[in-house]
FIDRENKE-269413 format. One line per 5 residues: number of its first residue (from 1); their letters; for each residue x, y, z of N, C-alpha, C. Coordinates in nm, 2 decimals, always signed. Example, Ala and Ser with C-alpha at 12.3 -4.5 7.8 and 13.67 -1.06 7.14 Angstrom:
FIDRENKE-269413
1 = as = +1.32:-0.57:+0.78:+1.23:-0.45:+0.78:+1.32:-0.33:+0.78 ~ +1.28:-0.22:+0.71:+1.37:-0.11:+0.71:+1.29:+0.00:+0.79
This chain:
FIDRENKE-269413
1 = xxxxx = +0.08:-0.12:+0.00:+0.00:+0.00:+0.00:+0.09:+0.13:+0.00 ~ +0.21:+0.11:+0.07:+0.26:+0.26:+0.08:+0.26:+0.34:+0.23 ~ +0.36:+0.45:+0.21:+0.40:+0.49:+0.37:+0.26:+0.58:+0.37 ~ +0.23:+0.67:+0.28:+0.18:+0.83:+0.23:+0.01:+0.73:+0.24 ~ -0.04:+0.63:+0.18:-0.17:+0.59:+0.19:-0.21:+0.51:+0.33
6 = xxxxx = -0.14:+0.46:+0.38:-0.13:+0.41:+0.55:-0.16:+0.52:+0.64 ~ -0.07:+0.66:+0.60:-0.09:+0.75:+0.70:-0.23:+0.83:+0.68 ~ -0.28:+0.82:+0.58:-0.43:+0.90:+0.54:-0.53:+0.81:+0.57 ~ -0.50:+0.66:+0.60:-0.59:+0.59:+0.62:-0.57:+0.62:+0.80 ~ -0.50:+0.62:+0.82:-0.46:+0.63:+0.98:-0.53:+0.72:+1.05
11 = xxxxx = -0.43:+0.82:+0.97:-0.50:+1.03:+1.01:-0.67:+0.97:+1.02 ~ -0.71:+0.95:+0.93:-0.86:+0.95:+0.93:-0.97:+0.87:+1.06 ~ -0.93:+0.76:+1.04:-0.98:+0.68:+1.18:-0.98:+0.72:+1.26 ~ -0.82:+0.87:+1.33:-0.82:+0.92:+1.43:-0.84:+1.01:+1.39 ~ -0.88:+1.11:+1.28:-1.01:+1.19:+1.31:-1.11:+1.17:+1.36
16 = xxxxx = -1.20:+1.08:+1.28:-1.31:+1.03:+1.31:-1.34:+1.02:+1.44 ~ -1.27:+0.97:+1.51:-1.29:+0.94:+1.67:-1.26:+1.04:+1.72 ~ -1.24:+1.19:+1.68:-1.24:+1.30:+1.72:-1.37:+1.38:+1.74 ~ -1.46:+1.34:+1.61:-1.56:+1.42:+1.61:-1.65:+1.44:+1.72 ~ -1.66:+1.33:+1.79:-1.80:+1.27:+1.89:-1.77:+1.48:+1.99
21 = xxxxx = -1.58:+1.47:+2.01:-1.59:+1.56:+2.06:-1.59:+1.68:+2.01 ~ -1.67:+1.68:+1.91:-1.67:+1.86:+1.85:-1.59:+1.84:+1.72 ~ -1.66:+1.94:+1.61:-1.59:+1.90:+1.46:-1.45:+2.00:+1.51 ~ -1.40:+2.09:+1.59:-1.29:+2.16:+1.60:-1.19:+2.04:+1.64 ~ -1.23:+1.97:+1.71:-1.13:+1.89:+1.78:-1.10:+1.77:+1.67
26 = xxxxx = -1.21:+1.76:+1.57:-1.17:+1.67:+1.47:-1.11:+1.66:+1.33 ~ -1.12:+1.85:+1.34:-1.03:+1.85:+1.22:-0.88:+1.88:+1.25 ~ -0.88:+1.95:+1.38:-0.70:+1.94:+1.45:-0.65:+1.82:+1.48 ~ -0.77:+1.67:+1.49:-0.68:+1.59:+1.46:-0.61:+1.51:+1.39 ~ -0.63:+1.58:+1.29:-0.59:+1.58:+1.15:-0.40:+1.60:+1.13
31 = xxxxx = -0.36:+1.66:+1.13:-0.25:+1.73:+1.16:-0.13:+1.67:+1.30 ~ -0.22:+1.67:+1.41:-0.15:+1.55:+1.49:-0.17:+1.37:+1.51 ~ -0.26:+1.37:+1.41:-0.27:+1.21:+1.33:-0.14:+1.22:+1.25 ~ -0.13:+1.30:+1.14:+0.01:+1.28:+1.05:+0.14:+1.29:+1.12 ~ +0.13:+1.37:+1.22:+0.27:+1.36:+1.34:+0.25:+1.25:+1.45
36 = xxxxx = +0.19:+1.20:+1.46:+0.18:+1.06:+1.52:+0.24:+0.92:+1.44 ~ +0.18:+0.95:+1.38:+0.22:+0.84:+1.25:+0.38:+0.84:+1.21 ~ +0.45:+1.01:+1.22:+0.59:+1.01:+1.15:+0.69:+0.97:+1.25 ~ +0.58:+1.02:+1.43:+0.73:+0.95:+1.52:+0.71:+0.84:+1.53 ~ +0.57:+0.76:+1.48:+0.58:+0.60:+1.51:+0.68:+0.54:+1.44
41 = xxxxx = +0.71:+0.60:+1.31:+0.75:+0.56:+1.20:+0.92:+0.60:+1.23 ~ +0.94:+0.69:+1.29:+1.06:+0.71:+1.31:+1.12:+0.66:+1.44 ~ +1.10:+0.68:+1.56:+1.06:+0.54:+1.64:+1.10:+0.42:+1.64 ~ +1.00:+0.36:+1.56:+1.03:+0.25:+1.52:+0.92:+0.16:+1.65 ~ +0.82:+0.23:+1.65:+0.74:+0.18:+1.82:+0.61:+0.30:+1.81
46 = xxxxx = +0.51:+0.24:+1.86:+0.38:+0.31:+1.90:+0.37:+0.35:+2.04 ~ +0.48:+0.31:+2.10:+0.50:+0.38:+2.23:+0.50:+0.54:+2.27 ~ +0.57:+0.60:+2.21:+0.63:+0.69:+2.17:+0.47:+0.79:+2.16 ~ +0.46:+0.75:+2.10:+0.31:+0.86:+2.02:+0.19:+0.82:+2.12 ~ +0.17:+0.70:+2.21:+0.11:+0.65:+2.28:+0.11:+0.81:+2.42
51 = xxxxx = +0.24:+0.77:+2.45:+0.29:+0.85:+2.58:+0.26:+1.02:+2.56 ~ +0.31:+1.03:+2.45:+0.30:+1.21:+2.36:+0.09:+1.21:+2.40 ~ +0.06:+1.14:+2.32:-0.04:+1.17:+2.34:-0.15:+1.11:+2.48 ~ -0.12:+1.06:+2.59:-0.16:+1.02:+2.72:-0.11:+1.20:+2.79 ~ -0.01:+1.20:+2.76:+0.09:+1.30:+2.87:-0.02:+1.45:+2.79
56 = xxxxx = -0.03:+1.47:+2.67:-0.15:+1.59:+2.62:-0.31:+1.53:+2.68 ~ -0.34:+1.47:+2.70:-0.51:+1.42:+2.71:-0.51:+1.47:+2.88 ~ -0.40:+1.41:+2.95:-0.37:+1.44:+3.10:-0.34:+1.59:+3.10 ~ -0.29:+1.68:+3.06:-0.26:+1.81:+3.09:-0.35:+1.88:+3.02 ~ -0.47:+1.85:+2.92:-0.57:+1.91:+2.87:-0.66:+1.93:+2.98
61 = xxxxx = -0.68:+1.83:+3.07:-0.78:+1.77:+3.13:-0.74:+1.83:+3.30 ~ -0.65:+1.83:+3.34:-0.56:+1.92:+3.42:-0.56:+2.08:+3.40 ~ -0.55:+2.13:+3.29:-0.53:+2.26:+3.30:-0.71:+2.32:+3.28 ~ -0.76:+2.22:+3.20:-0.94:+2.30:+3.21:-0.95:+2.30:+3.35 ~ -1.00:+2.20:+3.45:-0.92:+2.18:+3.62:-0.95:+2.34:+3.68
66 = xxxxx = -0.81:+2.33:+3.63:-0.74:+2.47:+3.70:-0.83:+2.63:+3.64 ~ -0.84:+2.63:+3.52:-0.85:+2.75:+3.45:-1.04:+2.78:+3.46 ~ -1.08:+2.66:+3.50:-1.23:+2.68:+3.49:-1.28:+2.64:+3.63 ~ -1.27:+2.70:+3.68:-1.34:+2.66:+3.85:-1.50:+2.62:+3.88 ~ -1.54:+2.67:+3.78:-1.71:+2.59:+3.77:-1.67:+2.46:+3.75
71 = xxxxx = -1.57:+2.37:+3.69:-1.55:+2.25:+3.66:-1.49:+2.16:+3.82 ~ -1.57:+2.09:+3.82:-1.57:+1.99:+3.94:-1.54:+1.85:+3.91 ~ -1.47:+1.75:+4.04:-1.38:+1.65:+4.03:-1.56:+1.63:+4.12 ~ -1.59:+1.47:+4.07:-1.73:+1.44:+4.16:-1.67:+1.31:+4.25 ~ -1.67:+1.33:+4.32:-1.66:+1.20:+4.45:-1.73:+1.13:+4.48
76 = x = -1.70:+1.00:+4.45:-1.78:+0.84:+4.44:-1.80:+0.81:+4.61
C-alpha cells in the first residue's frame, strides 16, 4: 500500500474518533494524526506517540481543572 496511503488511512480513523468531541477537535486531529504516524514511524514503536499523546489528554484535562473553577472532580 505505501508509507503516504497508511498514514491517510490512519489520520482519518483518528479523526473520526475525534468528532464525537466537536468538529474543531476533529479537524485538529488531522494534523497531529500525521505527526503521530511520522514519530511511530521514526521510532520504530507506537509507544512513543502512545505517551506524547496520554501525557496531552492528562494536561488538557488538568489545566481545564485549573483555568475553569465551575468544573468539578465528583466523589464516588
Amino acid at each position: 500500500m505505501g508509507v503516504w496511503p497508511a498514514i491517510a488511512i490512519n489520520t482519518s480513523l483518528y479523526a473520526i474518533t475525534h468528532v464525537p468531541k466537536g468538529e474543531t477537535e476533529g479537524i485538529g486531529a488531522i494534523p497531529l494524526g500525521v505527526l503521530f504516524c511520522l514519530i511511530t514511524l521514526e521510532s520504530g514503536t507506537i509507544w512513543v506517540a502512545v505517551l506524547v499523546h496520554w501525557v496531552m489528554s492528562l494536561s488538557n484535562e488538568w489545566l481545564s481543572l485549573k483555568h475553569h473553577p465551575e468544573i468539578g472532580l465528583v466523589k464516588k
